[in-house]
C-alpha positions, -999 to +999 in steps of 0.1 A: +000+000+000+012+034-008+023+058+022-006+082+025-032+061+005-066+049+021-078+015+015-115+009+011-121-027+012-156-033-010-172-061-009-208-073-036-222-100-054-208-116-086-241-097-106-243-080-133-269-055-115-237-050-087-210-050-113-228-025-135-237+003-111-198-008-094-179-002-133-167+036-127-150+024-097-136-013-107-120+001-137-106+034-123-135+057-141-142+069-104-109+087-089-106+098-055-073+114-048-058+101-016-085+065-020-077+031-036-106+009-034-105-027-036-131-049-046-141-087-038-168-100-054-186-131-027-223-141-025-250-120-007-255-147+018-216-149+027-215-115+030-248-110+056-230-129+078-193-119+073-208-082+081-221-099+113-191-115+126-162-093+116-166-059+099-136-069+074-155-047+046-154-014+052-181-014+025-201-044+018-238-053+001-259-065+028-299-078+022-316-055+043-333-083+061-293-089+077-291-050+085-309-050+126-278-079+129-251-056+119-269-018+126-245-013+154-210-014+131-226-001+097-248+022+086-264+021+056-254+041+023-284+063+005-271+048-028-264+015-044-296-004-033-317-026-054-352-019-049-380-038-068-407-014-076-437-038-082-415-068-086-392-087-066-381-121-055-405-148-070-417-182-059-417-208-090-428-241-089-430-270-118-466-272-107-492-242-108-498-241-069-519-217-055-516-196-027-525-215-004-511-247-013-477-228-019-483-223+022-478-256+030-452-266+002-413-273+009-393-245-007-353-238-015-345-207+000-310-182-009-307-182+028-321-167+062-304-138+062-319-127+024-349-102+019-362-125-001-366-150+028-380-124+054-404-115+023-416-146+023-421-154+059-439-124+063-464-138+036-463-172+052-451-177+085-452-214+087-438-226+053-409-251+056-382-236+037-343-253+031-313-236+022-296-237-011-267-218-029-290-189-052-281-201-084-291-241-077-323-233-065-336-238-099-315-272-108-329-286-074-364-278-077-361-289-115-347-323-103-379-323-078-360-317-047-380-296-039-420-283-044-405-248-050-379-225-048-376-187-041-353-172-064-333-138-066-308-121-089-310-133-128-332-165-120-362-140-122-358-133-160-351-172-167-373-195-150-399-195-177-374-211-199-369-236-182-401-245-174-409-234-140-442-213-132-443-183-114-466-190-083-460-155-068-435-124-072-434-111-037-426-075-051-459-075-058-477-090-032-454-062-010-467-035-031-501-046-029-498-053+006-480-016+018-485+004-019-445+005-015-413-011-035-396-035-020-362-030-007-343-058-013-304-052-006-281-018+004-246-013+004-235-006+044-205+011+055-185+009+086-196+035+113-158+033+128-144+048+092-158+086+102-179+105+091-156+122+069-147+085+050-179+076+049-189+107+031-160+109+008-171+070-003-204+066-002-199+097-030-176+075-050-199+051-046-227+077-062-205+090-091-196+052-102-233+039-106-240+075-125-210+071-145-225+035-155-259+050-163-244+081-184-223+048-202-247+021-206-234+005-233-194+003-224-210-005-180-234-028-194-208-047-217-186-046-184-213-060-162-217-093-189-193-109-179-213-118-143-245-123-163-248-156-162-256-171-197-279-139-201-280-133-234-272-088-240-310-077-244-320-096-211-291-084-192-298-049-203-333-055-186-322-069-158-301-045-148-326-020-161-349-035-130-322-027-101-302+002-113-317+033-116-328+065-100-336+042-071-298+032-069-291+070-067-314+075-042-341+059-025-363+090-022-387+091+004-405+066+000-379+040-006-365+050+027-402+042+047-401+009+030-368-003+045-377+009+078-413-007+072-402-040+058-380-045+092-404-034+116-432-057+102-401-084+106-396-073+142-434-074+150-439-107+136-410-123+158-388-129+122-361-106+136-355-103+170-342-068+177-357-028+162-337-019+136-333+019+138-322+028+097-303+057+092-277+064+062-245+086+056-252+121+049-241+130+012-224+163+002-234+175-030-201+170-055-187+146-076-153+125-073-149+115-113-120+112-132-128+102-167 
């Protein structure tokens, strides 16, 4: 490390939504004099509880479902979340279920720590649920290990081609439910960096998913390489879905539905301590070097 250089250790998932809004900064777009800034790319899941155990990130993606565990060494950055706004994580099946037989069915889960999971407890409490790696959810429950799965990340765009039914998108039950978006996963910083460091970062962090969406094509073409066998035009889409204004900010209402989502969570006995949400304050300039 350079004399005089400040390390920020980030840490996401392999995505191409993560990679995308993530290019200005992996490929030195984004400059911050005096800042180098790492990256390590790990699954969501991994990375809940890593944040819980150790605070090795100084920035890391989190689910928000995992931020009442980790509130009390991070706070949570007003940009770089992925927000579904009338859509969200989705429960499939091989067999058109309804509602309430999907209650009572035996689904693969991306793990206890994922929005997605706290989603779907809060629709059904007493649903038997197992733990599998995200992107074998839909191998397992294709294999009939399972009735159904709940799937996340690029698995929403692809289950229909391989001939799995959409028995519920728990965006839109949420929306329907609280007339919010769903707020699925943040980017959290370590309170111990300052405030100063946490301002100067979570702006990098701003400038490098703007410079992505002022250079779609060269960000997106970046961000294909994490795609996972989706072809350009559905990558573009799904990315489309979780970076956007919404990644800039999470306006007003975004910010009610995180707080929202984790009380209901709280109240229902999901998660066992109040989550008290607050985010860095941003000052209004921009870091980039093109």
């Amino acid at each position: 490390m350079v004399e005089g250089i400040r390390e920020i250790k980030i840490a996401h998932s392999p995505d191409s939504d993560d990679a995308f809004m993530f290019y200005g900064l992996a490929t030195d777009k984004i400059q911050v004099p005096g800042y180098l800034f790492s990256h390590t790319l790990t699954d969501i899941e991994a990375l809940n509880h890593r944040a819980m155990t150790d605070q090795f990130y100084d920035v890391t993606a989190i689910s928000f479902h995992a931020y009442p565990y980790v509130q009390d060494n991070y706070t949570l950055m007003p940009c770089g979340g992925s927000v579904g706004d009338g859509y969200g994580p989705m429960i499939v099946a091989a067999n058109r279920y309804t509602l309430d037989e999907v209650k009572k069915l035996r689904i693969a889960v991306p793990g206890t720590l994922t929005t997605a999971y706290l989603t779907l407890k809060l629709f059904a409490p007493n649903v038997e649920t197992v733990t599998v790696d995200f992107d074998k959810i839909i191998p397992a429950v294709l294999a009939g290990e399972f009735d159904a799965g709940l799937i996340i990340h690029e698995g929403q765009l692809t289950y229909g081609r391989d001939g799995l039914h959409k028995i519920l998108d728990l965006g839109v039950w949420w929306n329907e439910l609280t007339g919010l978006p769903l707020p699925l996963g943040g980017n959290a910083i370590r309170r111990s960096l300052g405030h100063e460091v946490q301002r100067v970062t979570t702006n990098a962090l701003r400038d490098s998913i703007q410079f992505a969406l002022d250079h779609r094509e060269a960000a997106l073409e970046y961000a294909m390489q994490f795609a996972r066998d989706l072809e350009p035009t559905m990558a573009n889409r799904f990315v489309g879905m979780y970076v956007n204004e919404r990644t800039l900010n999470y306006g007003d209402d975004g910010r009610v539905a995180i707080q929202k989502l984790l009380d209901m969570g709280y109240d229902r006995g999901i998660i066992p301590q109040k989550a008290h949400v607050d985010f860095v304050d941003l000052e209004d300039k921009s870091n980039f070097v093109a």
